[in-house]
N, C-alpha and C positions, 0 to 999 in steps of 0.2 A: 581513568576508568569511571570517577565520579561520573565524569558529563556524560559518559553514552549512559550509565543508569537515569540521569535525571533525563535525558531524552526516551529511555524507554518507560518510565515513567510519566512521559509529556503524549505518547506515542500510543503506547499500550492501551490505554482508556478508552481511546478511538475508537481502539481495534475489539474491545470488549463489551461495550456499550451500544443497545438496539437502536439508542436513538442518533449515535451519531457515526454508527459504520452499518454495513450492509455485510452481508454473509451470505455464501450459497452451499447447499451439503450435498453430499455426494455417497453413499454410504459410511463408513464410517469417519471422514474426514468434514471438515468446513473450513473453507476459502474466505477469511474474513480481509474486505478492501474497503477502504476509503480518500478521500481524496481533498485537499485544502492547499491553499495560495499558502507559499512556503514562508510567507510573512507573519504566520500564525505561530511557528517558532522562533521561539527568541534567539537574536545574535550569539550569545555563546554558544546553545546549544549545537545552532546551525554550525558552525565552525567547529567544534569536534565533530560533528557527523559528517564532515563534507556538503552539506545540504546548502547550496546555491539561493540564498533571500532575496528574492525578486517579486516584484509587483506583475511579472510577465510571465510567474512560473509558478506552476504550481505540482505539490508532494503526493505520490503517490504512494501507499502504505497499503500493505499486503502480507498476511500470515496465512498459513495452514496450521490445522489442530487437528490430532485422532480423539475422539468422543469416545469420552470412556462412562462407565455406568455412574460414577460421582459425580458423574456432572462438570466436573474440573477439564477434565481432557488435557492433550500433551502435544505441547510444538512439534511439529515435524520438519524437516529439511524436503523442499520441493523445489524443481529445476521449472520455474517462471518464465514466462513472456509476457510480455506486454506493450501491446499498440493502441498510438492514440491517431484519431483523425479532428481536427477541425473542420469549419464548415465550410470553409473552400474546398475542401479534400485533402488539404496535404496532410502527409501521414508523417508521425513519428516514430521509430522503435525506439522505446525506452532501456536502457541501461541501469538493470538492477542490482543494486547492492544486498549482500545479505547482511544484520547485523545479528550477531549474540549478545545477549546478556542473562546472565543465569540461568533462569526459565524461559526465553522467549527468546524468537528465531520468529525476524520480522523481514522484510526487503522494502527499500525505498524505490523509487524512481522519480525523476523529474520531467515537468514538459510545459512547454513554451508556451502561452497563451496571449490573446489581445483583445482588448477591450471588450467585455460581454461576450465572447468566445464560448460557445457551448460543444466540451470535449468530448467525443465518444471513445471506451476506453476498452480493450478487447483484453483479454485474459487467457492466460493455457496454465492452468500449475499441473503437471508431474509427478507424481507419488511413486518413487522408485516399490514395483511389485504390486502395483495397481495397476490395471489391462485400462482402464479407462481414466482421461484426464477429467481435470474440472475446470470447466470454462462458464466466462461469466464478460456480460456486454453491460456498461451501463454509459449514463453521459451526464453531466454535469456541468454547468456554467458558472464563470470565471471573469471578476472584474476586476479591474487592476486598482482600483481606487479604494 
């Protein structure tokens, strides 16, 4: 249980910081994603999480939060999708994981990339009793070196 805390601690920062994850709001929730060459996690961590360390691969990190008036707000559990296309076209559906740790309910995914690869990454999360989802497109490039 240490290592998935020190991964959600390797992780979470990502996810809460403007300058290095991106966020989209929806009324009262926000879809916080980011995205990095899975070689940015160190080997142990990767190996408790399952997370696959390649120079050809990179992590895809995904939370929801309901906004609450402190400003703190509260993990939510959301039923996710996520497809990536490269610039040939071929598509990927990603394979999400959820992880818990304490306070936070995060989902990984991984996806295959090659040299200067720039990924476009499609998004659906789910908020059970929400009439409307929240989606979110973005793209990002990817070098193996």
């Amino acid at each position: 249980m240490r290592i998935v805390a020190l991964l959600a601690a390797l992780l979470l920062p990502a996810l809460l910081a403007p300058a290095q994850a991106e966020s989209v709001r929806s009324g009262d929730y926000t879809l916080y994603y980011s995205a990095m060459p899975s070689t940015m996690i160190s080997p142990e961590v990767a190996r408790a999480a399952g997370i696959t360390r390649s120079s050809s691969r990179a992590l895809l990190n995904l939370a929801v939060r309901r906004e609450s008036a402190d400003g703190l707000g509260e993990p939510v559990e959301a039923d996710i999708s996520a497809n990536v296309r490269n610039q040939v076209g071929q598509l990927q559906t990603l394979r999400l994981r959820q992880v818990r740790e304490a306070d936070a309910i995060y989902y990984l995914g991984e996806a295959r990339f090659g040299e200067g690869d720039t990924l476009d990454f499609e998004i659906e999360a789910s908020i059970e009793g929400e009439a409307r989802s929240i989606r979110v497109r973005f793209s990002q490039q990817f070098f193996t070196r």
